[in-house]
C-alpha angles and dihedrals in degrees: 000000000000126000097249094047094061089052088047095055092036088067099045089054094064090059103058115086096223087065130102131183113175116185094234084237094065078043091060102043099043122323103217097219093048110120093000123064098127076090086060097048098027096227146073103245131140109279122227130189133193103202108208085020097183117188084355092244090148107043088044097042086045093049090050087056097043128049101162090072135051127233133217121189122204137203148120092236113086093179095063109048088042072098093065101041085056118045079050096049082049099048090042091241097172093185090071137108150157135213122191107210145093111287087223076074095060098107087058089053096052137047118226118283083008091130137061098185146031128194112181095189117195097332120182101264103225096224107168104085094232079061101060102103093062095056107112092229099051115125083261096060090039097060080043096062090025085064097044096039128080125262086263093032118159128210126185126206116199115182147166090203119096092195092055088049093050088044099056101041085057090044090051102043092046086055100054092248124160111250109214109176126347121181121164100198104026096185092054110039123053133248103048116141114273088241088060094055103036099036106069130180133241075243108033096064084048086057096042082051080063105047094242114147113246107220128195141184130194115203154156130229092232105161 
């Protein structure tokens, strides 16, 4: 993507309303929206996160199917989810919304118990070991959403790498947590959610052109 195209969508993000974007510093100190957005959204409806949202294609595809519940995407890059803001802002979806942060910020976003569900779409596996502590599923991450999420809180981790997968489904099981759903190859074998089959990713359909297995597990932070 050019240079002038990310400022232009850079600007055209601060003017839609679904977008946030919050200095860290204001994070840090006392992020407005943090225990209360159902004054962002004016109403009182589950709220639902996908955490390194992209191009926004899932919390944009499972608001559309759900009106009843609110969704927030989050992600660093502006640029990218300015996808997402848009096609909302242009189809009048009201339950959307955008945060531009790091997701290792997510506990100063939200209040505890604040959120009912988690999807982690795609995200980049970490795979080096000197990199663990940036994979979206490590123990660290996990108190995080443990603390945000509901006390029967659901995430979802949808994934073309194996070794994530793998990861995951150890790190889960080590810690005592339940286990809801698990499918390492959700186009080929039968019983997957209907969101993890209809919804698919900017990335994901680059992944499926290649004939690489999208996994997914479905879990709670139980421990």
């Amino acid at each position: 993507m050019g240079s002038k195209n990310k400022l232009k969508r850079f600007k055209e993000n601060e003017t839609f309303p679904n977008v946030i974007q919050p200095q860290r510093e204001k994070v840090l100190e006392g992020f407005e929206f943090k225990g209360n957005w159902s004054s962002f959204f004016k109403n009182e409806n589950p709220l639902v996160l996908e955490l390194g949202c992209g191009k926004g294609e899932y919390t944009v595809g499972l608001a559309q199917k759900n009106s009843d519940k609110n969704f927030i995407g989050i992600d660093i890059k502006g640029a990218r989810f300015w996808r997402g803001a848009k096609s909302a802002q242009e189809t009048e979806l009201n339950n959307v919304a955008f945060v531009r942060t790091q997701v290792e910020l997510v506990d100063h976003l939200f209040g505890e118990n604040e959120v009912d569900e988690i999807w982690i779409t795609f995200p980049d596996p970490q795979i080096k070991y000197k990199r663990t502590k940036h994979r979206l599923t490590n123990p660290l991450f996990l108190e995080k959403y443990k603390h945000i999420l509901k006390p029967d809180g659901i995430v979802n981790l949808k994934t073309d790498s194996e070794f994530m997968h793998g990861y995951t489904l150890g790190l889960l099981q080590g810690l005592g947590c339940e286990i809801l759903y698990s499918n390492h190859d959700v186009y080929k074998n039968e019983g997957s959610p209907a969101e993890v089959l209809e919804i698919q990713t900017f990335y994901e359909n680059q992944y499926l052109e290649k004939g690489k297995p999208i996994t997914y597990i479905q879990f709670r932070i139980t421990n």
